[in-house]
C-alpha positions as CSV (number, residue, x, y, z in Angstrom):
1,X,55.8,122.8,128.2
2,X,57.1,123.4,124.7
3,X,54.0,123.2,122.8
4,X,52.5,126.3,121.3
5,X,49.4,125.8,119.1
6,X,47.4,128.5,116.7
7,X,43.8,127.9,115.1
8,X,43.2,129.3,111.6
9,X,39.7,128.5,110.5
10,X,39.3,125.5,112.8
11,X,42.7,123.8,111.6
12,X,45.0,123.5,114.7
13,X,49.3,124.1,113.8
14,X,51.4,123.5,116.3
15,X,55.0,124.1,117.1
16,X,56.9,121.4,119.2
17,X,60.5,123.1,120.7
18,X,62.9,120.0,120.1
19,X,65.7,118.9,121.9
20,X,68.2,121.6,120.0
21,X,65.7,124.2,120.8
22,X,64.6,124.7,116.8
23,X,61.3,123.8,116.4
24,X,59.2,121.1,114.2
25,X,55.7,122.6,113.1
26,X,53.4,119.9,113.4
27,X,50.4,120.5,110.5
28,X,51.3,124.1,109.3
29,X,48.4,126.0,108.2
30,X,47.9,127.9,104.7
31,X,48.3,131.6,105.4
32,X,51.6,132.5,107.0
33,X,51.0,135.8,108.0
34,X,53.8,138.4,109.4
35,X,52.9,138.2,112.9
36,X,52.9,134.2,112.5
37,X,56.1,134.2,111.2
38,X,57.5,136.9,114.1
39,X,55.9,134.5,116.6
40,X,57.5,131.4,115.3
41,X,61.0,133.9,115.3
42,X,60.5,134.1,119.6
43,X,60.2,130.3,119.6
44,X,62.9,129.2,117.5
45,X,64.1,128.2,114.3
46,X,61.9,125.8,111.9
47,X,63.6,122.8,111.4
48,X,61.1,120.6,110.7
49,X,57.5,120.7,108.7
50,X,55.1,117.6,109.4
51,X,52.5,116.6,107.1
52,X,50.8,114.7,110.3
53,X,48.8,112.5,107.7
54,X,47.8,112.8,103.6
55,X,45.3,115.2,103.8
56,X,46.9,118.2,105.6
57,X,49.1,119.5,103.4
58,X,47.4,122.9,102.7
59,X,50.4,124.5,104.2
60,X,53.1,122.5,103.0
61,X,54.5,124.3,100.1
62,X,53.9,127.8,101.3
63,X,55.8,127.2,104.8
64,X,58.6,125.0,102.5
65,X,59.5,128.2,100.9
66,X,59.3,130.1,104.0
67,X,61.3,128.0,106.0
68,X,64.3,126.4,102.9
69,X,66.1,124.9,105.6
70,X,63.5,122.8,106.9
71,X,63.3,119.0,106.6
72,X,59.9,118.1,105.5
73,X,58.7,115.3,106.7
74,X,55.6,112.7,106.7
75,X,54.8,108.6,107.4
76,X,56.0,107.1,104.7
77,X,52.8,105.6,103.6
78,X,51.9,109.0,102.4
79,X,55.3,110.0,100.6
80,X,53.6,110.1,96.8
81,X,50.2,111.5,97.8
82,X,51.5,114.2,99.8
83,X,54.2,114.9,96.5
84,X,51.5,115.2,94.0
85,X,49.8,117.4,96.1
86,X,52.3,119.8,96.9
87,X,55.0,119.0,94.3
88,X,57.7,118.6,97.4
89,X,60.1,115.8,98.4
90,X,59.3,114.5,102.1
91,X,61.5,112.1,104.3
92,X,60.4,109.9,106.6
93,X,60.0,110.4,110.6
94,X,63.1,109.0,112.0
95,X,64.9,112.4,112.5
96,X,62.6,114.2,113.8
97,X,61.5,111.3,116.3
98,X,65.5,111.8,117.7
99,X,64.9,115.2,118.1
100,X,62.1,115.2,120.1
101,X,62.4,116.4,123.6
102,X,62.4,113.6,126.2
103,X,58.5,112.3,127.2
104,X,57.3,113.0,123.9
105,X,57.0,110.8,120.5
106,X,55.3,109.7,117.7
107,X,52.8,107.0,117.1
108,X,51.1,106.0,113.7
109,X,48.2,104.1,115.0
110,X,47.8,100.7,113.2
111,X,44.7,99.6,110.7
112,X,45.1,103.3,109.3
113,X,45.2,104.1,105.6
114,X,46.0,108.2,105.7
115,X,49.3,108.2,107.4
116,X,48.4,109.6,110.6
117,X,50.9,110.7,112.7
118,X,50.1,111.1,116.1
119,X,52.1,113.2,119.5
120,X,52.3,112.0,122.8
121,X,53.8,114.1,125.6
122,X,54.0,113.2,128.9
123,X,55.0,115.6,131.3
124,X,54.4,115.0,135.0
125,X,51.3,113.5,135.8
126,X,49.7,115.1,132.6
127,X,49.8,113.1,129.1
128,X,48.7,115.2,125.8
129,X,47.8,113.4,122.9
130,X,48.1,115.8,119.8
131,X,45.9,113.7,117.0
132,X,44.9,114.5,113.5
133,X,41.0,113.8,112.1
134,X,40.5,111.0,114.8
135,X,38.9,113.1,117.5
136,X,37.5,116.1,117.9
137,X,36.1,118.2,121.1
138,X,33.5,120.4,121.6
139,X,34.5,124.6,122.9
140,X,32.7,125.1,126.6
141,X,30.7,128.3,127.0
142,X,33.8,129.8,128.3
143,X,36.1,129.8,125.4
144,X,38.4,127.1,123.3
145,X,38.7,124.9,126.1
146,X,36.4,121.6,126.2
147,X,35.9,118.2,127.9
148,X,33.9,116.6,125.8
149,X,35.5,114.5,122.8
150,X,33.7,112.8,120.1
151,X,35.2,110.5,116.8
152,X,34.8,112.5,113.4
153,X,32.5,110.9,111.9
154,X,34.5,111.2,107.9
155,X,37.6,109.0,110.1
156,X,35.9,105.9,109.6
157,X,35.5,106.3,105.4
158,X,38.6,108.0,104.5
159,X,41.1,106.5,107.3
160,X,40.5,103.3,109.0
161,X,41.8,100.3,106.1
162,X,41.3,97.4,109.3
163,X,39.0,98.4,112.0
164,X,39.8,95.7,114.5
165,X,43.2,96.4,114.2
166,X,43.0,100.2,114.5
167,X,41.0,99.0,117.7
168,X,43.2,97.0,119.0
169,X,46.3,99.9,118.3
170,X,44.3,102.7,119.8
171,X,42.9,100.8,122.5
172,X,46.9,99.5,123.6
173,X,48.0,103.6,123.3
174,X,44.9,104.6,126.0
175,X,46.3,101.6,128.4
176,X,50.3,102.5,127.7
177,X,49.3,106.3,128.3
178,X,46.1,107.7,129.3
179,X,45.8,111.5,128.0
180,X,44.2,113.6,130.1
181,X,44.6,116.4,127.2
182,X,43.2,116.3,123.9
183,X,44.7,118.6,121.2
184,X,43.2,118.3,118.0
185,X,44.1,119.6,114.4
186,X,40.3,120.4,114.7
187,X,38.2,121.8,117.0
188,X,38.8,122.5,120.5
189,X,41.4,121.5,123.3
190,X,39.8,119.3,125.5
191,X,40.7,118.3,129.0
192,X,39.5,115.7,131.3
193,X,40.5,113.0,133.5
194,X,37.7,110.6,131.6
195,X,39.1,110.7,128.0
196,X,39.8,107.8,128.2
197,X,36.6,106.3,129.0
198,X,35.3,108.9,126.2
């Protein structure tokens, strides 16, 4: 609940509802389009834009001028790479983690060198993690739905700085909360009882 996520060309942007009702877009996508932006309208208003780690930014500047009223926002880490990419001024997360509806945060895995910025909702018995290049899944036969995940294999070379201690951060995040869901900024949604095992 309060999640809605779009694919355009395999990247995944998704809009989180917040506790106010406005909405953080979580990796927007290059392209707005008219019935995008009348989409985002039934949802609610853009407060925040998240680049979710130093590489996806592709949508930063178009949706910044879209949305003037939106705080734009990243892990700190990535502050001057995402500016002289996009030639825009981002804060850091602390705002936006207050808004966030209750059962949901942000984690920034340890050992990582690209600022990624990872969501995990709980909601009942069901836990969604929301990750950037980590993971992956594979579609079914049946459509964008999967339950098979698999590591990217670029992650290694242009995120992980300390392996063992990306290890030992991702490996605490599958004890404190198992997902069940997998919702990727590539590929397909994936759900399973065994992801964490995968």
């Amino acid at each position: 609940p309060g999640l809605y996520t779009a694919i355009k060309n395999n990247l995944r942007c998704t809009a989180i509802v917040l506790q106010s009702g406005e909405v953080c877009l979580f990796s927007p996508v290059s392209g707005l389009s008219d019935l995008a932006r009348a989409s985002l309208a039934e949802i609610g208003k853009v407060a925040f834009l998240l680049a979710p780690n130093g590489y996806h930014n592709g949508g930063m500047a178009e949706y910044a001028t879209a949305f003037p009223d939106a705080a734009i926002v990243a892990s700190p880490d990535m502050h001057e790479r995402l500016h002289d990419r996009t030639g825009l001024t981002f804060t850091g997360l602390e705002t936006l983690r207050a808004a966030l509806p209750d059962g949901t945060r942000l984690e920034c895995p340890a050992g990582l060198k690209n600022g990624e910025t990872w969501l995990i909702a709980q909601s009942g018995e069901r836990c969604l993690w929301h990750v950037v290049d980590a993971f992956g899944a594979q579609k079914n036969s049946e459509g964008r739905i999967g339950n098979k995940i698999r590591a990217v294999k670029v992650f290694p070379s242009f995120a992980i700085k300390d392996r063992a201690e990306y290890l030992v951060s991702l490996k605490a995040l599958i004890a404190s909360d198992p997902p069940d869901i997998l919702l990727p900024c590539h590929g397909a949604i994936a759900i399973a009882a065994n992801l964490p095992e995968q």
